[in-house]
C-alpha positions as CSV (number, residue, x, y, z in Angstrom):
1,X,128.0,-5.0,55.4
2,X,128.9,-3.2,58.5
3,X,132.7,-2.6,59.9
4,X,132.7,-5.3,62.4
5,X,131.4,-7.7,60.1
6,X,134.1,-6.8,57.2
7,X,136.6,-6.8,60.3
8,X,135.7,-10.4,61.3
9,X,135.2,-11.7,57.8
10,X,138.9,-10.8,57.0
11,X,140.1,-12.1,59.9
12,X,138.7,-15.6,59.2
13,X,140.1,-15.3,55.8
14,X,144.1,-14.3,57.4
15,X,143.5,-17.0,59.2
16,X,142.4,-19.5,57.0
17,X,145.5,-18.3,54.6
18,X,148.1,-18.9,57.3
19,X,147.2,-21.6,58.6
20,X,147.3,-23.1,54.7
21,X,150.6,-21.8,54.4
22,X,151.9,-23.1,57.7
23,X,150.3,-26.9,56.9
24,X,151.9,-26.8,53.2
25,X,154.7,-29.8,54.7
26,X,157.4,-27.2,53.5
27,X,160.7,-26.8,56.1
28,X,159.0,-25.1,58.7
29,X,161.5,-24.2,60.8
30,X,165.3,-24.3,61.2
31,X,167.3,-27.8,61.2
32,X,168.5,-29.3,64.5
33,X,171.2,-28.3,66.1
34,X,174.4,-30.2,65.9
35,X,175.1,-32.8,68.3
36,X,173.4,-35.8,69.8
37,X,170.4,-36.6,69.5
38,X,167.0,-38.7,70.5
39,X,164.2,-40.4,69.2
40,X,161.2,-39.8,71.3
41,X,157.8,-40.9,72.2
42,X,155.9,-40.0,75.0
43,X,152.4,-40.8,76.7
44,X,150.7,-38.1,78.0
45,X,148.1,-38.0,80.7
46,X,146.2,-35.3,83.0
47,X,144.7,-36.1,86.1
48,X,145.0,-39.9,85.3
49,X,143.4,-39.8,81.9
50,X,144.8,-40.0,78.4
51,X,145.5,-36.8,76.4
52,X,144.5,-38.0,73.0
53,X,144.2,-34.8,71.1
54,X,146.3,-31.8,70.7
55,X,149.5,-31.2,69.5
56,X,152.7,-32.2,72.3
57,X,155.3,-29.1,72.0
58,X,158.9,-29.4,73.3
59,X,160.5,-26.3,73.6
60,X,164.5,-26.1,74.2
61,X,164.7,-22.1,74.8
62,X,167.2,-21.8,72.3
63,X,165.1,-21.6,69.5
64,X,164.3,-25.7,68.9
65,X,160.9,-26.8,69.3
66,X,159.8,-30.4,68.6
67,X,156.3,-31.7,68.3
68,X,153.7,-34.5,67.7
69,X,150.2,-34.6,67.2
70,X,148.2,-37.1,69.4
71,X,147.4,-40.9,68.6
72,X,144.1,-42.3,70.1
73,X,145.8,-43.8,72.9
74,X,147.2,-40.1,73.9
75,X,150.5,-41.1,72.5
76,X,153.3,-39.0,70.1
77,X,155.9,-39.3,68.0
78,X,157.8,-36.4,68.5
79,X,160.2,-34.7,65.5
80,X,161.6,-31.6,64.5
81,X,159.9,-29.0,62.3
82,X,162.2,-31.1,59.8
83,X,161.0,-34.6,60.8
84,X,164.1,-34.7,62.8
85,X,165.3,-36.5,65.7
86,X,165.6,-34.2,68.9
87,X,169.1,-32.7,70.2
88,X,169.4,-33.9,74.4
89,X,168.6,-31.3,76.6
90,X,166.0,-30.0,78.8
91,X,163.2,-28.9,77.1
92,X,159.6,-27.2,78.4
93,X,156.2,-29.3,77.6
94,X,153.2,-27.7,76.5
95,X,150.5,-29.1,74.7
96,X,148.3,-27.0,72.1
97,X,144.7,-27.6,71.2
98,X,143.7,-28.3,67.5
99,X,141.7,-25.3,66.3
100,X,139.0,-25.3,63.9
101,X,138.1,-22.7,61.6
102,X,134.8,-20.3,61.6
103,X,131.8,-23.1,59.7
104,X,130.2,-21.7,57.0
105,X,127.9,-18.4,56.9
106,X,129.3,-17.4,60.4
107,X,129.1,-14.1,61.7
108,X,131.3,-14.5,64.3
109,X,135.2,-16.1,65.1
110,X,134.8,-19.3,67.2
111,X,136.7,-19.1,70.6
112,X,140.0,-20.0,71.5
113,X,140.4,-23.7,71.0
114,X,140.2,-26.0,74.4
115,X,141.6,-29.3,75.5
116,X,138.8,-31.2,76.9
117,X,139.9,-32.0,80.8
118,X,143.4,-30.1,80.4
119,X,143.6,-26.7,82.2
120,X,144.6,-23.9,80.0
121,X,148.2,-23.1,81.9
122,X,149.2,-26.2,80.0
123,X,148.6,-24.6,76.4
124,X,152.0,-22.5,76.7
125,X,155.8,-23.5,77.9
126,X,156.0,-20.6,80.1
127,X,153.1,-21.8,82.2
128,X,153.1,-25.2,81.8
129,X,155.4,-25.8,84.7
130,X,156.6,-29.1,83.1
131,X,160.0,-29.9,81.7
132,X,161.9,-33.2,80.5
133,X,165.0,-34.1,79.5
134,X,166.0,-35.7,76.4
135,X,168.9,-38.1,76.1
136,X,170.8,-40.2,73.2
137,X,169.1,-42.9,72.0
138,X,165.2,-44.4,71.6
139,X,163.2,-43.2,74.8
140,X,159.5,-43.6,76.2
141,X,158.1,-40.8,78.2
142,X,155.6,-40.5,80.3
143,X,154.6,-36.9,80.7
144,X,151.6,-36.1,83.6
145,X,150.1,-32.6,83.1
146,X,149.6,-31.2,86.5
């Protein structure tokens, strides 16, 4: 087996591992801050059109980040890495692409995961360019990636 080969092979497998590890529904991250705190749902749409896969990311800047995985109708419920409600505040929207791991007998790692129809500077908080606020209470967003 050559070097590259080996190289990629234990990649696949470090990745595979982690992302077991990370999925194991353990506390993933720390609890909520103190304080109040809202229950959220948000619709999310690019250029018109229904986001309906990925994962919806709020991040506070201070170390909280909420998310929710997408419902067929481009909908999420969005928690806490605790199942928790989300603390107010401002908060910058990205939204992450599901990624899938190398199919059997490859030789070679797939490419970074895509969201058909959603540009790329959405994929990270810094570049997103999109913020909301959170307030007390139940609340319906609608979030418009552009």
């Amino acid at each position: 087996m050559t070097k590259c080969v080996r190289s990629s092979a234990f990649l696949a497998i470090a990745i595979l591992v982690s992302s077991a590890i990370g999925c194991s529904g353990g506390n993933n991250g720390p609890p909520a801050p103190a304080g109040p705190k809202g229950v959220v749902k948000a619709k999310v749409t690019c250029e018109g059109k229904p986001v309906t896969k990925g994962t919806l990311m709020l991040d506070s800047g201070k170390g909280f980040i909420a998310s929710g995985k997408a419902g067929a109708d481009g909908t999420f419920e969005l928690k806490g890495p605790q199942g928790e409600e989300i603390p107010v505040g401002k908060y910058k929207v990205s939204i992450v692409p599901e990624s899938t791991p190398p199919a059997a007998g490859a030789t070679a790692m797939p490419g970074p995961p895509k969201l058909e129809g959603v540009p790329d500077k959405f994929y990270s908080p810094v570049t997103s360019g999109v913020e909301v606020d959170i307030a007390t209470g139940k609340q319906d967003l609608t979030i418009d990636l552009k």
